[in-house]
MARNUBA-693222 format. One record per residue (C-alpha): x, y, z; residue number from 1. Coordinates in Angstrom, 2 decimals. Example, Ala and Ser with C-alpha at 12.3 -4.5 7.8 and 13.67 -1.06 7.14 Angstrom:
// residues 2
+---------+---------+---------+-----+
!    east !   north !      up !  nr !
+---------+---------+---------+-----+
!   12.30 !   -4.50 !    7.80 !   1 !
!   13.67 !   -1.06 !    7.14 !   2 !
+---------+---------+---------+-----+
END
This chain:
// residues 144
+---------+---------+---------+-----+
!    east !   north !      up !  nr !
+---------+---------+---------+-----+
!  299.87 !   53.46 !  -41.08 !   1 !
!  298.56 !   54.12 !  -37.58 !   2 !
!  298.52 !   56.92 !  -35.37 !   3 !
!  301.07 !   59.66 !  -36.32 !   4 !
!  301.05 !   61.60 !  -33.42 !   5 !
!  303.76 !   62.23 !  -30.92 !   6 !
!  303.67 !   61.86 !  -27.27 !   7 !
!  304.58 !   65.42 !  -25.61 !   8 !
!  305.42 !   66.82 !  -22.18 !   9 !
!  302.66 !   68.81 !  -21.23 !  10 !
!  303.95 !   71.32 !  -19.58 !  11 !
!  302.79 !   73.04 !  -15.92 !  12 !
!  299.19 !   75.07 !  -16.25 !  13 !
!  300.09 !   78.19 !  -14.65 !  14 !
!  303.52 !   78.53 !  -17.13 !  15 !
!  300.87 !   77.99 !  -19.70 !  16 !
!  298.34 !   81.21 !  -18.57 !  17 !
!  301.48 !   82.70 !  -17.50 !  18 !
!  302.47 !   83.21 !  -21.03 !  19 !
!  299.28 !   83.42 !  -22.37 !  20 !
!  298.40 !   86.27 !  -20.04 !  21 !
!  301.89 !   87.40 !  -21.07 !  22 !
!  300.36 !   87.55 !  -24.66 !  23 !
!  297.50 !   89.27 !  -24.25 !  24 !
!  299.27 !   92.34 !  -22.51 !  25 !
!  302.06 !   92.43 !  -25.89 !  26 !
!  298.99 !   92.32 !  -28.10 !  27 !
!  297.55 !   96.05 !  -27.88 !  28 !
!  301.17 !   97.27 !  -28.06 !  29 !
!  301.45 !   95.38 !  -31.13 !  30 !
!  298.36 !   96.06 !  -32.73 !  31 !
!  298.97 !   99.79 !  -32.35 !  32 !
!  302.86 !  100.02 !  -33.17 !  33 !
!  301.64 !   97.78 !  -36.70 !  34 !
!  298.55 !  100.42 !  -37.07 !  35 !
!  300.45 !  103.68 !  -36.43 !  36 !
!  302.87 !  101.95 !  -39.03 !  37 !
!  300.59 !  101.19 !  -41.54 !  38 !
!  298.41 !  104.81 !  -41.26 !  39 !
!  302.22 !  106.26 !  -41.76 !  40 !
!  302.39 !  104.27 !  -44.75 !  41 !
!  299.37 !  104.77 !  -46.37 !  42 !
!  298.07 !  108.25 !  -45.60 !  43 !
!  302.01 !  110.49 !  -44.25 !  44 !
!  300.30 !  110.43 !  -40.58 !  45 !
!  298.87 !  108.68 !  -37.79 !  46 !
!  296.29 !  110.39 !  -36.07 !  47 !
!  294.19 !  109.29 !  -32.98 !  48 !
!  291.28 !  109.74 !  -34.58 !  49 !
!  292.10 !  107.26 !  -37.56 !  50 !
!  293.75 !  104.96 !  -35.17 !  51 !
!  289.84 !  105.06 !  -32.97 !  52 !
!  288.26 !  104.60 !  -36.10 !  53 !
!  290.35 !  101.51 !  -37.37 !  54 !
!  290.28 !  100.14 !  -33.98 !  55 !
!  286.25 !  100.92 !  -33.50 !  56 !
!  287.28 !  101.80 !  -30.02 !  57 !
!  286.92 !  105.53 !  -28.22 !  58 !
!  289.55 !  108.34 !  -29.05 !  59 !
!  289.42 !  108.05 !  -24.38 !  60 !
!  291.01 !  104.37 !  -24.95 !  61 !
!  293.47 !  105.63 !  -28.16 !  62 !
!  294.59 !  108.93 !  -26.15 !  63 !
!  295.83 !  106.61 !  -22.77 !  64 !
!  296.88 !  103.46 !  -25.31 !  65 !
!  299.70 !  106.30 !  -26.68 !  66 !
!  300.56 !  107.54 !  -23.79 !  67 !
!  301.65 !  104.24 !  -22.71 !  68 !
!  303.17 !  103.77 !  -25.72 !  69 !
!  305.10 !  106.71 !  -25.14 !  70 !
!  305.89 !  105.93 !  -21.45 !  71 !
!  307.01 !  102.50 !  -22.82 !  72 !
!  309.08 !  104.03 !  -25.75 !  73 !
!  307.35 !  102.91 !  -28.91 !  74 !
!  305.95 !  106.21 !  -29.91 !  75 !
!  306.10 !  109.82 !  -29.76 !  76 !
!  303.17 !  112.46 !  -29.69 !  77 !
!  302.01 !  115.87 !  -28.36 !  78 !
!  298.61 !  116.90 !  -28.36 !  79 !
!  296.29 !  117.38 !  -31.31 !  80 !
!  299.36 !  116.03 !  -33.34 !  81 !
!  299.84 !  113.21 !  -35.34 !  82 !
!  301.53 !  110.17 !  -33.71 !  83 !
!  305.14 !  108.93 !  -34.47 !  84 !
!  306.98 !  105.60 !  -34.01 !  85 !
!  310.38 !  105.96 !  -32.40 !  86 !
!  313.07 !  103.53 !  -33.60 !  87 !
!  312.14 !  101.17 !  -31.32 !  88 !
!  308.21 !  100.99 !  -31.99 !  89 !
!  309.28 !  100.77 !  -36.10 !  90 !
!  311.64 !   98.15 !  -35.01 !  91 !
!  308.35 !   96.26 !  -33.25 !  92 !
!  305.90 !   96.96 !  -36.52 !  93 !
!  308.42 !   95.59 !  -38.54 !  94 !
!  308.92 !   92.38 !  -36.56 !  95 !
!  304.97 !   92.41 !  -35.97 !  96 !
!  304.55 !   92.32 !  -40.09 !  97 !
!  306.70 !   89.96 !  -40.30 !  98 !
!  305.19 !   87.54 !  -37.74 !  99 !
!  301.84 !   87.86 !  -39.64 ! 100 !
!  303.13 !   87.44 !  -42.94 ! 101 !
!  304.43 !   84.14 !  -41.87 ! 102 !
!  301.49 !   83.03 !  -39.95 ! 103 !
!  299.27 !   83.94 !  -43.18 ! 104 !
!  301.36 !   82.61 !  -45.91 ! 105 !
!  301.51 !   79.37 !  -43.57 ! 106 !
!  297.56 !   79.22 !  -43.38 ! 107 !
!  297.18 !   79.58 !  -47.14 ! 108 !
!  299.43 !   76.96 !  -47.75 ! 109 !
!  297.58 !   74.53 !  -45.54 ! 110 !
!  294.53 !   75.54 !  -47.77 ! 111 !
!  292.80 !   78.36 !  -45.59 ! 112 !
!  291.09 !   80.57 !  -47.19 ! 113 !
!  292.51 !   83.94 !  -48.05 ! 114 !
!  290.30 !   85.72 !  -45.92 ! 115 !
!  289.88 !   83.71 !  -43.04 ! 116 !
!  293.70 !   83.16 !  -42.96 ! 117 !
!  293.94 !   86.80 !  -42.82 ! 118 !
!  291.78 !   87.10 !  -39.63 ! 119 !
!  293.24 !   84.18 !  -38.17 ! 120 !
!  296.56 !   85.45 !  -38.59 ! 121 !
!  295.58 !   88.28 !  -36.56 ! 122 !
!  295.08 !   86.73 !  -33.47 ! 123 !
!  297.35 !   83.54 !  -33.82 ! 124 !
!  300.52 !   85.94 !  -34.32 ! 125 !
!  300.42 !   87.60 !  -30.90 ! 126 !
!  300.52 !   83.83 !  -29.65 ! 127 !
!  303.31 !   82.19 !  -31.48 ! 128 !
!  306.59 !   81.10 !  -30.48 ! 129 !
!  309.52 !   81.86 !  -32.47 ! 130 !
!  310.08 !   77.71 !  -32.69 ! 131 !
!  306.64 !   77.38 !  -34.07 ! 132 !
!  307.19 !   80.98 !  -36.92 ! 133 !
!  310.33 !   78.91 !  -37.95 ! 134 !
!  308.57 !   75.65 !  -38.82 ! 135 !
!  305.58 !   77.73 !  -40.42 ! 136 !
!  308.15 !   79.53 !  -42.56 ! 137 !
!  310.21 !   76.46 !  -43.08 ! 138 !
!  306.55 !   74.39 !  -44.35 ! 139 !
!  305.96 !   77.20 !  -46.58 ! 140 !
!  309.45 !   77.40 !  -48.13 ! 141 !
!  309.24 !   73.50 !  -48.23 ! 142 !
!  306.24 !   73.73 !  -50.67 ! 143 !
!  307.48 !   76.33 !  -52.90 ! 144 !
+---------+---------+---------+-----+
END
């Protein structure tokens, strides 16, 4: 039996941060496009307020988060309003969804807990390739 593993290129350090860094600054934008989304959903509106309180973070950091997301095109808002998703930010929650449904589903089936594959989900799907979301979805449909 032996070791299974596969020898790999390890690719160059900085093209490594480079993309994680990369990462990092797509995961606010996502986070917020998938929370306007889902306040839409559930209660008709997204408000700054709710989206502070989900976030736990300062309706200061909310009010200049949207107005980069406006600036960058994913929503649209005017003051003391609710907040709207343009096609382009529904486009992005819908993809974003997506992303962590597969990431999830793929935990679970490796025998994560429900919970924790939840929460892990969260962060590991602002950091995952496309390759890697097709073999996660491809391991789950295998098992089904």
């Amino acid at each position: 039996m032996g070791d299974r593993s596969v020898p790999h290129a390890r690719p160059n350090k900085a093209e490594v941060f480079a993309r994680l860094r990369e990462a990092h600054a797509r995961e606010v934008t996502e986070d917020y496009v998938e929370m306007i989304a889902d306040l839409i959903e559930e209660e008709g509106e997204a408000r700054s307020v709710a989206l502070a309180e989900r976030f736990g973070v300062t309706a200061a950091t909310v009010n200049n988060t949207i107005k980069r997301l406006e600036r960058d095109g994913f929503v649209t808002s005017r003051p003391y309003r609710s907040v709207f998703l343009t096609d382009e930010g529904r486009e992005l929650a819908a993809k974003c969804r997506k992303r962590h449904e597969i990431v999830y589903n793929f935990l679970v089936a490796l025998g994560v807990d429900p919970t924790t594959a939840e929460f892990d989900a969260e962060g590991i799907e602002h950091h995952v390739s496309e390759e890697t979301l097709r073999m996660f979805a491809g391991f789950v449909r295998d098992r089904i």
